[in-house]
C-alpha positions, 0 to 999 in steps of 0.5 A: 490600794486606790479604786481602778480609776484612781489608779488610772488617774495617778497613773497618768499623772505619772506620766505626765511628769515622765514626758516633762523630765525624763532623759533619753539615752543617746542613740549611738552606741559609740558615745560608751566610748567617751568614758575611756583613757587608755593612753593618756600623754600625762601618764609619761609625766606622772610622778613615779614615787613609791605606792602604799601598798594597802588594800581596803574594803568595806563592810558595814559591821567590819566583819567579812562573810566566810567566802568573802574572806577566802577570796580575801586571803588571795590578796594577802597570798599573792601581795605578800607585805601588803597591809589590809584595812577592813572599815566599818561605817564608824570608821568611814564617819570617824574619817568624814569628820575629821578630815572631810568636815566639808562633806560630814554633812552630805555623807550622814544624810545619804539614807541607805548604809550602801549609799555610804559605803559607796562613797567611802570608796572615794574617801578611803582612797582620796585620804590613804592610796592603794587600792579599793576592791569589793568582797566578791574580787579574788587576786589571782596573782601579784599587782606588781608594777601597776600600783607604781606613780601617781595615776589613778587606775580605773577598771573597765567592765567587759565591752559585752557588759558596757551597754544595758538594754531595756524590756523594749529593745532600747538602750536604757544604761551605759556600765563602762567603768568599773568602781569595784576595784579601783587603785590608785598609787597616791592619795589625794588624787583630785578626781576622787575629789572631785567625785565627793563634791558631786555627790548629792545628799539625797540617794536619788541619784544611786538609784539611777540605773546606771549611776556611777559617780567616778564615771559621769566624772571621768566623763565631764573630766574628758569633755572639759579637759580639765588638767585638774582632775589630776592624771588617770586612765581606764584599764582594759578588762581582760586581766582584771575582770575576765569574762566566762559564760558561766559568771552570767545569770540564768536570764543569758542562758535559754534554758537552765541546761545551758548554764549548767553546761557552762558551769561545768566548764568552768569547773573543768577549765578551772581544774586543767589551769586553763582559766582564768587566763594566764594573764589574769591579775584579778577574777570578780565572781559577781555574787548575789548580795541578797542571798548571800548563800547562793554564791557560796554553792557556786564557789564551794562546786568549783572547788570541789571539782578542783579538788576531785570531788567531782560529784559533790561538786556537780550537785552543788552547781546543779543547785546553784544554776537551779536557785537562779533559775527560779528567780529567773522564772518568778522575777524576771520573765517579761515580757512574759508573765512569771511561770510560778509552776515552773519557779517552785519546780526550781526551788524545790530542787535546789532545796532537794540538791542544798538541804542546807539552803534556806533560801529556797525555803524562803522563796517557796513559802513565798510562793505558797503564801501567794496561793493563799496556802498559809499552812504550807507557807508557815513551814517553809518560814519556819525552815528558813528561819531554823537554817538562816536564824539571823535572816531578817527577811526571812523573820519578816515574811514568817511574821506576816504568815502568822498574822494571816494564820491568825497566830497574832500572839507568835506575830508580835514575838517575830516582827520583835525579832525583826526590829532586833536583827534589822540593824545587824542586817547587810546594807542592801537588805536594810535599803528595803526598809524591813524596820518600817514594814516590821513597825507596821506589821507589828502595830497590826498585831497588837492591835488584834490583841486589842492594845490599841495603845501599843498599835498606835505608837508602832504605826506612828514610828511606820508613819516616819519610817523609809519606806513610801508604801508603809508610811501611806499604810500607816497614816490611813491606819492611823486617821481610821483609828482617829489617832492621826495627828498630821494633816494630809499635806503633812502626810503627803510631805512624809510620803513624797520625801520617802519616794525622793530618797528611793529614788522615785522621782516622779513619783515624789513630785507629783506627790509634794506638788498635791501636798503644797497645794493642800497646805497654806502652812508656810513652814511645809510650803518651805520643806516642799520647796526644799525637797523640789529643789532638790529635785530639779537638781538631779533633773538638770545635773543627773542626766548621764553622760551624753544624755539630753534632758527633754525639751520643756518645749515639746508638747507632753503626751498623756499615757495610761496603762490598760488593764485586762480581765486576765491581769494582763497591761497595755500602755495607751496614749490620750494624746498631747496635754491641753490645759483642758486635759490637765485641769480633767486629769487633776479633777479625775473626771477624764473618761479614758478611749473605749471606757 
């Protein structure tokens, strides 16, 4: 971690890059309206030939976890004679490379398995028709006609949901089209084709908040009004993706009781038939991806109740309301701060309601390492871990608790055991690089062991890994154990690229700037240049629909965040950037207001 002024100074220079390239959303909540065609003339005309009748869905190692597949067996019962197709990644490659050699290479160089997946929606679709629905969509009854002709059907998200406001009141996202079920009677429908080409090979843009690419293309499709794009139209939420208070997280309720309450009215609507309603194709559960087992309380609570089993079901509601709610009070509390007492009060009690449940586990040794209660911390890791055995976070964080305990010796066997299940890990998981924060804790390990050798070559594979924080780690590491064997601008390179593909733009260009100006290697300013243009690229086309990309004309104004005794930040303005300003900022020598 920089000294406070490094980090007033990187913070500045920060936003600096924020004023020079960021979008605003538009002011009217109308322009959503721009993303919908729900009577398009060409749908009259649309050939009505006979639709596959195949569903596809995608996961990384082909296989479905258990609620996924009973939520997936609803198709089969109410689509009888449908044919199912589960791919994998190597059948999503196997695909690219044989009939899209066009896009072989943007697909391999997206950087996350989730990125891929995300594209290989559009693939499976453009190459065999049918429908693409996520693991989390249950059929409540048959398709029927809707799957008949050649226009592609795009799902709406609830209008409630269609806009996303920040922590400040501003609009900062549109979801208004939905890509976790899309059908589509034919195959090569040209807007799927269409979405491919825009696909960048970096993974900045997934990491936008409301990136969709099917909808900033239905979007540029309507604008344009391009016959080309082939014929489709969006379809109003109500029988595919019915809204109930209780499918809403613990941040929409004032207080857990609240949405225990909805929750029990769904159980109970759900027993006397009066929900989903009558009109209902398709019921999406919207469940964590990370934890994986919290839906499965929420699931397993409303079958039990529909079953009779009223009471065992309620305890398992109670734990579910009760895990979001200790996410919601350590993760998302702004604008206060996190309420940690109030969070392991939560966790406790889903734990004591779900003995089964290790996520509790996890996130209270979380919360007790935090404390610096190691000790206590251990055994909630190692309950975790004796529950969830194949959870690599939970590995990961146990780890890092023997190395603070001292245990260096049962650290390297655990960060072992990390490197083994990372590549069995689900996609979004593995997007938080725990291969390159493993590779690290475990070079810190054996260096306390005193093999310096083996520490060395684990921090040069965390020197080269994903992730932004550990490749910093490891190359300061490194120079101090003089094994560093790239310059600081080749360092730099390293880093800038980890935050491009992390989505981290601003970040990223402030970072490869420093890196070309410290270099007179010609072969990095070409690499630097590379990554920049890419850059530039999302900046110009990345903007979402309707948004206005900041004039480079407007003067920029210099802001900084303040921080207080207590922990507590304020963001300030120095005010418009002069070249005076700018030549203090990259000197470090500004003095900050009241400083």
């Amino acid at each position: 971690r920089p000294p406070t002024n490094e980090r007033v100074r990187l913070s500045m220079a920060f936003s600096l890059v924020t004023a020079l390239s960021l979008c605003s959303l538009p002011e009217s909540a109308s322009t959503a309206q721009a993303f919908l065609n729900r009577d398009p003339t060409c749908a009259a005309d649309a050939a009505q030939t006979p639709s596959p009748q195949l569903l596809h869905q995608i996961h990384r190692r082909g296989e479905v976890l258990p609620h996924s597949e009973q939520l997936r067996a609803t198709w089969m019962k109410h689509n009888p004679g449908w044919s199912y197709r589960l791919w994998d990644e190597a059948a999503l490659s196997a695909l690219v490379n044989e009939s899209y050699p066009w896009f072989v290479e943007t697909f391999h160089a997206l950087p996350t398995h989730v990125q891929r997946e995300d594209a290989g929606r559009y693939l499976v679709l453009h190459a065999h028709g049918g429908i693409f629905a996520d693991a989390d969509v249950e059929a409540i009854r048959a398709f029927g006609p809707i799957l008949e002709g050649s226009v592609l059907q795009i799902f709406e998200e609830p209008s409630e949901q269609w806009e996303e406001w920040g922590p400040d009141g501003s609009l900062s996202a549109y979801h208004v089209l939905s890509d976790s079920l899309i059908s589509v009677a034919q195959p090569g429908h040209p807007l799927l084709l269409r979405v491919l080409r825009a696909i960048r090979p970096l993974g900045i843009h997934f990491a936008r908040i409301d990136y969709s690419a099917l909808q900033d293309q239905v979007h540029a499709c309507r604008e344009e009004s391009d016959s080309s794009c082939g014929c489709f139209q969006t379809v109003k939420s109500a029988d595919f993706f019915p809204s109930h208070a209780a499918l809403k997280p613990a941040m929409n309720f004032s207080s857990s009781v609240l949405q225990l309450d909805e929750a029990r009215r769904l159980a109970e609507q759900l027993k006397a038939g009066e929900w989903p309603p009558a009109t209902a194709r398709t019921v999406r559960w919207k469940l964590n991806r990370v934890d994986r087992q919290e839906g499965g309380l929420l699931l397993d609570g409303l079958a039990a109740v529909r079953e009779g089993r009223e009471a065992a079901g309620d305890t398992l509601l109670r734990a579910f309301v009760s895990s979001q709610w200790g996410r919601r009070y350590k993760y998302f509390s702004h604008p206060e701060k996190p309420d940690l007492e109030a969070a392991t009060k939560a966790y406790e009690k889903a734990m004591r309601l779900a003995p089964e449940y290790a996520w509790p586990h996890y996130e209270l040794g979380n919360l007790e390492m935090e404390k610096g209660q190691h000790g206590a911390a251990l055994q909630h890791f190692r309950q975790a871990v004796s529950l969830s055995p194949d959870e690599v976070l939970f590995h990961n964080n146990l780890g890092v608790c023997e190395m603070n305990l001292g245990k260096h010796a049962e650290a390297e066997a655990t960060f072992r055991r990390v490197l083994e299940l990372h590549g069995r890990a689900p996609h979004h998981i593995q997007s938080m690089a725990p291969a390159a924060g493993a590779h690290f804790n475990l070079g810190m390990a054996l260096n306390a062991s005193s093999r310096a050798e083996e520490a060395i070559e684990e921090l040069r594979f965390a020197l080269h890994g994903s992730s932004s924080h550990f490749t910093r780690l490891a190359g300061l590491r490194l120079r101090q154990a003089g094994a560093l064997e790239l310059s600081n601008s080749q360092v730099g390179y390293l880093v800038g690229s980890a935050l491009l593909a992390e989505g981290r733009t601003r970040e990223a260009a402030m970072t490869l700037a420093r890196a070309h100006e410290l270099t007179n290697s010609t072969d990095l300013h070409v690499r630097i240049a590379e990554r920049m243009r890419v850059l530039a690229d999302f900046w110009h086309v990345g903007a979402a629909p309707g948004e206005k990309v900041s004039s480079l004309s407007q003067a920029p104004q210099v802001q900084y965040v303040r921080t207080g005794a207590d922990g507590s930040t304020a963001r300030d303005s120095m005010g418009e950037l002069t070249p005076e300003l700018w030549a203090q900022i990259k000197e470090g020598k500004v003095t900050l207001p009241g400083a």
